[in-house]
C-alpha positions in Angstrom: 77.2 -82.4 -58.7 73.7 -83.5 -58.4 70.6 -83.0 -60.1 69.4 -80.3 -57.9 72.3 -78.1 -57.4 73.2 -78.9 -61.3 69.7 -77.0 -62.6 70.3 -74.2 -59.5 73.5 -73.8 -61.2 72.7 -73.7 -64.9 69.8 -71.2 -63.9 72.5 -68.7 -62.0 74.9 -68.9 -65.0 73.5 -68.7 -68.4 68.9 -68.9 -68.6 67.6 -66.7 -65.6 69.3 -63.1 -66.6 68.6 -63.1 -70.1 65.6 -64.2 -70.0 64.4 -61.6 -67.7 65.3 -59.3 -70.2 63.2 -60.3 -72.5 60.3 -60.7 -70.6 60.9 -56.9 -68.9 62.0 -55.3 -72.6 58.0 -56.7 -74.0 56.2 -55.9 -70.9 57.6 -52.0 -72.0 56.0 -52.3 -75.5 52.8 -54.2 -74.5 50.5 -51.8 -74.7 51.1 -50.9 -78.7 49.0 -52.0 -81.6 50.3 -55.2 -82.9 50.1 -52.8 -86.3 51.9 -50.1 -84.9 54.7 -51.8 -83.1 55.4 -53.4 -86.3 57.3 -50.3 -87.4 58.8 -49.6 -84.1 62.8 -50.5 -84.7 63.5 -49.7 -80.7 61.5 -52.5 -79.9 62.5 -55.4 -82.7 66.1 -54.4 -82.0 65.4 -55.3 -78.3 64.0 -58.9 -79.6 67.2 -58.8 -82.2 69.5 -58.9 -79.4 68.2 -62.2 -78.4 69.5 -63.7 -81.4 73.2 -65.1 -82.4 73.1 -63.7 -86.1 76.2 -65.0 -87.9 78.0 -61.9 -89.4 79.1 -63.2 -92.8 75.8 -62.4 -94.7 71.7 -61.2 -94.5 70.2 -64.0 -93.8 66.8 -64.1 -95.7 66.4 -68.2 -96.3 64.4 -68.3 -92.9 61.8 -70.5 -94.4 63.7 -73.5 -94.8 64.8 -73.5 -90.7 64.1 -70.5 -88.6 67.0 -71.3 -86.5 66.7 -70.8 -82.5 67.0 -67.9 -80.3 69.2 -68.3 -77.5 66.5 -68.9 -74.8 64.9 -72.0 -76.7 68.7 -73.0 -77.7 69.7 -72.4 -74.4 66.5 -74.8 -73.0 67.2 -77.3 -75.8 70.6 -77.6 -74.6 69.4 -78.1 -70.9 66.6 -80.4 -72.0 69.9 -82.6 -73.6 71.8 -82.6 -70.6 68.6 -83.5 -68.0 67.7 -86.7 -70.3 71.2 -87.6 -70.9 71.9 -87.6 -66.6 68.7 -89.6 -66.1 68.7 -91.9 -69.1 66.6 -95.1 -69.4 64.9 -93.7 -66.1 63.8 -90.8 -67.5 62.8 -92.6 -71.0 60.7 -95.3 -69.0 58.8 -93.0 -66.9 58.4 -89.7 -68.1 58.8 -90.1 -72.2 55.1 -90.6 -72.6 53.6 -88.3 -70.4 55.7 -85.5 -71.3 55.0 -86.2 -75.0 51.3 -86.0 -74.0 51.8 -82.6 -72.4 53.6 -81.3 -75.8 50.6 -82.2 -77.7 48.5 -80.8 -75.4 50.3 -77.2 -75.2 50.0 -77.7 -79.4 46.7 -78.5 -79.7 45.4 -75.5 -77.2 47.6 -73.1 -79.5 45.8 -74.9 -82.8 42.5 -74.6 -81.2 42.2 -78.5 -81.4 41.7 -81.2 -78.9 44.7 -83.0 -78.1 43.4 -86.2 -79.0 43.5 -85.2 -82.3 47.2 -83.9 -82.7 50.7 -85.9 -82.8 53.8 -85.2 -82.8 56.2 -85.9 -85.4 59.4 -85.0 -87.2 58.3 -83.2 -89.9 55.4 -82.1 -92.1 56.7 -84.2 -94.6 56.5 -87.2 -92.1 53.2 -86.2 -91.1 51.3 -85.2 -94.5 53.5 -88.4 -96.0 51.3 -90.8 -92.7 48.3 -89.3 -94.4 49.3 -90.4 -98.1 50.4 -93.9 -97.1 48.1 -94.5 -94.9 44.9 -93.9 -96.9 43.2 -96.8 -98.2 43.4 -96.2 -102.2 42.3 -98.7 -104.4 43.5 -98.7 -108.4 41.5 -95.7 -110.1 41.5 -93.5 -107.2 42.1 -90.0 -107.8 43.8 -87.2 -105.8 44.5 -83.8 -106.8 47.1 -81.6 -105.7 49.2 -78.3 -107.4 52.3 -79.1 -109.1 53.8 -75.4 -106.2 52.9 -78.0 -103.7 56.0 -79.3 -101.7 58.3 -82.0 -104.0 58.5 -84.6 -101.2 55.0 -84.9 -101.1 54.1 -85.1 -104.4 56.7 -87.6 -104.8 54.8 -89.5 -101.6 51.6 -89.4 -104.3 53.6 -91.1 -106.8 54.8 -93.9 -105.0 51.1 -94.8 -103.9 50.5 -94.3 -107.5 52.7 -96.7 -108.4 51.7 -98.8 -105.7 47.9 -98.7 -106.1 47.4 -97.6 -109.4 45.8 -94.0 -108.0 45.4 -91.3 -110.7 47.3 -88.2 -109.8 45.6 -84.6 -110.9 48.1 -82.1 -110.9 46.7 -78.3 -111.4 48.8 -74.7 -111.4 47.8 -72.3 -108.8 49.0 -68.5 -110.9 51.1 -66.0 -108.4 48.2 -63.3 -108.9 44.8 -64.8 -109.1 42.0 -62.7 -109.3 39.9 -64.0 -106.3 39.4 -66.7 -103.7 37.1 -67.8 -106.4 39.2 -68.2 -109.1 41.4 -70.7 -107.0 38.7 -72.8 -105.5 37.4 -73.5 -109.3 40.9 -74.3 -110.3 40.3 -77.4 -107.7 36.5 -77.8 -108.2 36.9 -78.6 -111.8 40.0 -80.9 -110.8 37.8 -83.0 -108.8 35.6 -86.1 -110.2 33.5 -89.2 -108.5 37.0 -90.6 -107.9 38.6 -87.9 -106.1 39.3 -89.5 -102.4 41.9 -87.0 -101.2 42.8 -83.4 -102.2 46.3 -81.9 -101.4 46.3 -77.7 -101.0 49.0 -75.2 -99.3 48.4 -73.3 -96.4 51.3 -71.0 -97.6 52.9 -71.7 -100.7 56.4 -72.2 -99.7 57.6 -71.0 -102.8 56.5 -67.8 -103.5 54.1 -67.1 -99.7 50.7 -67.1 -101.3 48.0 -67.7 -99.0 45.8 -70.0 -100.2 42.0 -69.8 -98.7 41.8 -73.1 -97.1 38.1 -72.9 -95.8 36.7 -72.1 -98.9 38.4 -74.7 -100.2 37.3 -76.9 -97.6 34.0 -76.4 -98.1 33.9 -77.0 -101.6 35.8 -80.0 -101.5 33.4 -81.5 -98.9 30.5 -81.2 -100.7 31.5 -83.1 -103.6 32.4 -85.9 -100.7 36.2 -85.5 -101.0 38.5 -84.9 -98.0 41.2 -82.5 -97.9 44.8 -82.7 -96.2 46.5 -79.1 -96.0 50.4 -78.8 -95.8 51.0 -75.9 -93.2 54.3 -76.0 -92.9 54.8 -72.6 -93.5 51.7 -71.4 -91.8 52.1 -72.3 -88.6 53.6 -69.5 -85.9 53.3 -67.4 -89.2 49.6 -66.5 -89.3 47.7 -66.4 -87.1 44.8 -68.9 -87.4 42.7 -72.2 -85.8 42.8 -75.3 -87.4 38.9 -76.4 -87.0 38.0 -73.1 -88.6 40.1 -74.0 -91.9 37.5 -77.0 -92.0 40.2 -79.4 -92.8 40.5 -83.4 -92.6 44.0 -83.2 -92.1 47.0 -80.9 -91.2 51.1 -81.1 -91.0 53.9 -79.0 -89.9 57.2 -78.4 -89.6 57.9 -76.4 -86.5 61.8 -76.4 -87.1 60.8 -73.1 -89.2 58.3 -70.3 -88.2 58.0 -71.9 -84.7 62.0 -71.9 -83.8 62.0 -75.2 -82.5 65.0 -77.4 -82.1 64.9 -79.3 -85.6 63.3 -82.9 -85.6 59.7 -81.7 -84.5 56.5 -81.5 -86.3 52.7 -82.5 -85.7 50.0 -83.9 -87.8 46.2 -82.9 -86.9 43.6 -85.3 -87.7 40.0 -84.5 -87.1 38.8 -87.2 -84.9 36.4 -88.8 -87.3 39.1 -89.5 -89.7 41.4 -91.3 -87.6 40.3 -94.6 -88.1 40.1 -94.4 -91.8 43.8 -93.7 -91.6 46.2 -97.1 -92.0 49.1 -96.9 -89.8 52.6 -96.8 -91.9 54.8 -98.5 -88.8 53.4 -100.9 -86.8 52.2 -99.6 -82.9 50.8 -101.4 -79.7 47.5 -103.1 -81.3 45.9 -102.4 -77.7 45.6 -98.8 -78.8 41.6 -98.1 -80.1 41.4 -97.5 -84.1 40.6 -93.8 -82.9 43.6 -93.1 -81.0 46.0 -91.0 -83.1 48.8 -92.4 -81.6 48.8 -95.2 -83.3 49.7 -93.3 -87.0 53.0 -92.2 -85.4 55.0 -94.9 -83.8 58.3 -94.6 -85.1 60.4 -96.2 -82.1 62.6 -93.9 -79.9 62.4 -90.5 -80.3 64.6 -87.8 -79.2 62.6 -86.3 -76.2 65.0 -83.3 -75.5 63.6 -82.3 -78.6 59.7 -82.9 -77.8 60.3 -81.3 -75.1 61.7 -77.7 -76.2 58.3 -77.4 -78.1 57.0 -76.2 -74.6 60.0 -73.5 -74.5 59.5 -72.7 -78.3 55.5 -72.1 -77.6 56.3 -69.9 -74.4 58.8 -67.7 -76.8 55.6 -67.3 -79.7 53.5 -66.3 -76.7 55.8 -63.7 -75.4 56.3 -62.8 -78.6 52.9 -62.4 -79.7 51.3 -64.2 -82.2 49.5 -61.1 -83.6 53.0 -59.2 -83.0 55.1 -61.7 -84.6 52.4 -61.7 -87.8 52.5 -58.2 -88.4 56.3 -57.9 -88.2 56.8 -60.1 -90.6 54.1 -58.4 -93.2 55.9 -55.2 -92.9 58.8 -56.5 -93.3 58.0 -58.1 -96.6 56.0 -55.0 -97.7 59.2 -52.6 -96.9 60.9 -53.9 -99.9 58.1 -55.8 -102.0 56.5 -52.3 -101.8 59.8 -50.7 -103.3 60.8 -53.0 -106.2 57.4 -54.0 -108.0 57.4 -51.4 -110.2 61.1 -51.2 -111.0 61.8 -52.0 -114.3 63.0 -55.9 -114.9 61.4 -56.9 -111.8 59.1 -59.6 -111.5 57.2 -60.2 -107.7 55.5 -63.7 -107.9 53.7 -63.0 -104.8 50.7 -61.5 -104.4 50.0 -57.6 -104.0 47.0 -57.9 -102.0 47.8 -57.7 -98.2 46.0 -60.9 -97.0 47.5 -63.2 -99.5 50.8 -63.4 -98.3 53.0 -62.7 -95.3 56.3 -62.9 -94.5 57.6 -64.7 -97.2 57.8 -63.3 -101.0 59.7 -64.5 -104.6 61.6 -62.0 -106.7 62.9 -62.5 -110.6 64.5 -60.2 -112.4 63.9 -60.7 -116.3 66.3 -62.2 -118.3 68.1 -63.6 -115.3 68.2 -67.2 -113.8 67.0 -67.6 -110.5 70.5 -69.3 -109.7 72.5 -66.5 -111.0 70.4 -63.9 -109.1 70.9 -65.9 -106.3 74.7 -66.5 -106.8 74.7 -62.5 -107.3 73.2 -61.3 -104.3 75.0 -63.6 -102.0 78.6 -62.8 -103.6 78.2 -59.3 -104.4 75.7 -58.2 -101.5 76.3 -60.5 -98.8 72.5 -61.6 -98.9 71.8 -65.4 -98.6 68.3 -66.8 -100.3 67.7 -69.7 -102.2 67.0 -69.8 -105.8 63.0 -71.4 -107.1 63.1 -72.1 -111.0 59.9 -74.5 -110.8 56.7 -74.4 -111.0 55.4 -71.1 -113.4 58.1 -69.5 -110.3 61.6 -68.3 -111.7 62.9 -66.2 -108.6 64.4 -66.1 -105.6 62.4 -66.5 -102.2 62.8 -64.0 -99.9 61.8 -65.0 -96.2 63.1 -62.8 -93.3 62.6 -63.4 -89.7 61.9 -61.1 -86.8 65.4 -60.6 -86.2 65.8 -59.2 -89.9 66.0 -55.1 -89.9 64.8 -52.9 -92.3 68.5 -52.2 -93.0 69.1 -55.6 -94.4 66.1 -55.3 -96.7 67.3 -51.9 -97.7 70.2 -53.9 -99.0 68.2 -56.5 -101.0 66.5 -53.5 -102.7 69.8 -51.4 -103.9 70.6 -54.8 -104.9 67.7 -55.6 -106.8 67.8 -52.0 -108.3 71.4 -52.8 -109.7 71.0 -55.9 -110.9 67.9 -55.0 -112.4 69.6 -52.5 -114.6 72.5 -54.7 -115.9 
């Protein structure tokens, strides 16, 4: 079979008719309110069905991988099979320049110029190319929240030990008071010495939005840069990166963007680039400006890179503002209903534009792992336990798949357990 007849073949058999589907079942709803069609069950259930969900148990630990739809997985697995038939060919002449046209489709969904976006594996990879690659002398400072992400803090450690830099760690509480309130946690964290500050998009532990421009802008004028973690922002809300007003940003897009996992990117504004020290070694031909050269990290798996593309096309059809509003009703369908249940503890935010999709749930006298160990062996609900960090809960982070059904389980749940 050759190439040709191969991809005619493929498209006949298993992409073309359910993809049609999709695209015909969200032409249907296209003319309803992001806000309304949130609610609308007839038209989520259509987008369910796109979706192999594994029958065992609710699954609502989507922030640690939002697992594929079957058009990307279906893609993905194409993708595998084209670069696997052409091999070194395809690695020799089309690796780069399809790598540049992933970035690209990124950076025009970031609102960013490609030249300031690369792709990588991870946000850890990325925000960790930022860490290592600053230029920190002994007595440096850098501040970050002890909610941030484990696997970078322990990135500032190792530089700490390494260069002798200072690490500030603040708290960031589960209910502040006001944008305010948070931005003076980190202004009064921040000294002469401060070179970089660390801050959340979303906190992955409990969903709070953090407001990153503000933040931004204060860090700034006290001369300090500022590298956000977005891992769970990203296909989550909606948002552009230059109007955050950051130096730096990283994310995962093996979670709210259903990519294959294996793929992130890291946005540096241009100016920064050359301040950044490269981790890995690249060609020294490239210019001290060129992001590329932060992210050699020898052969990469291109069928990967290269179902960004699909995983983009399915946010667009999708709707970013669609897809955003889902997942804030979902969470407020059941945050709504347990918060003033006796015994339970919400460690997210009440007020609408502080969080999103993702929430944290405790019930008093109860260990996150036991609550977690409950719900999954006497409800059939899967989450992951957070006992960390002023959090002592379990996060709750449904997808657009999830029904109001399952979270109508979570709450009964939560209602029982509560009670014991």
């Amino acid at each position: 079979m050759n190439k040709r007849t191969f991809i005619k073949n493929f498209s006949l058999l298993g992409m073309t008719p359910a993809f049609s589907h999709l695209d015909k079942w969200i032409k249907k709803f296209e003319k309803i309110h992001p806000e309304v069609l949130a609610a609308d069950e007839d038209f989520w259930e259509g987008i369910r069905k796109g979706y192999r969900l594994k029958p065992d148990y609710i699954n609502l630990e989507n922030g640690y991988y939002c697992f594929m739809p079957e058009e990307i997985l279906e893609y993905f697995i194409t993708h595998v099979r084209e670069v696997n038939y052409q091999g070194s060919y395809y690695m020799r002449n089309h690796r780069v320049k399809d790598n540049n046209i992933m970035a690209a489709k990124l950076a025009a969904v970031t609102g960013c110029s490609k030249e300031e976006l690369n792709i990588t594996r991870n946000a850890t990879e990325s925000l960790d190319l930022v860490i290592g690659g600053t230029h920190w002398k002994e007595g440096d400072e850098a501040v970050m929240a002890e909610q941030d992400y484990g696997s970078m803090i322990d990135m500032f450690k190792l530089v700490s030990k390494k260069y002798g830099v200072v690490n500030k760690i603040i708290s960031v509480p589960n209910h502040p008071s006001s944008d305010e309130e948070i931005v003076d946690l980190y202004a009064n964290a921040l000294t002469s010495k401060t070179k970089l500050l660390m801050v959340c998009h979303m906190i992955n532990i409990t969903g709070q939005i953090l407001p990153i421009q503000k933040i931004c802008d204060m860090a700034h004028s006290k001369g300090v840069k500022v590298m956000v973690d977005g891992a769970h922002a990203f296909a989550h809300i909606t948002f552009s990166i230059p109007d955050l007003h950051c130096d730096y940003y990283g994310t995962s897009l093996h979670k709210w963007l259903s990519a294959p996992l294996g793929c992130g990117f890291l946005y540096v504004k241009k100016e920064n680039i050359s301040d950044l020290w490269p981790l890995l070694a690249d060609n020294p031909k490239l210019d001290d400006d060129n992001i590329l050269r932060l992210g050699h990290t020898g052969t990469n798996p291109m069928h990967t890179n290269l179902s960004i593309a699909n995983a983009l096309d399915y946010y667009s059809k999708i709707g970013a503002e669609r897809k955003e509003a889902r997942l804030r009703y979902l969470q407020r369908y059941w945050t709504d209903k347990v918060r003033n249940l006796d015994n339970i503890i919400v460690n997210t935010p009440v007020e609408i534009e502080r969080s999103c999709g993702i929430a944290n749930v405790g019930i008093k006298g109860m260990k996150p792992a036991d609550l977690a160990n409950a719900l999954i062996e006497k409800y059939n609900i899967y989450t992951v336990a957070i006992d960390s960090a002023n959090v002592h809960g379990c996060r709750i982070s449904p997808n657009i798949y999830t029904t109001p059904g399952d979270l109508d389980q979570l709450v009964r749940a939560l209602s029982e357990l509560g009670k014991a």
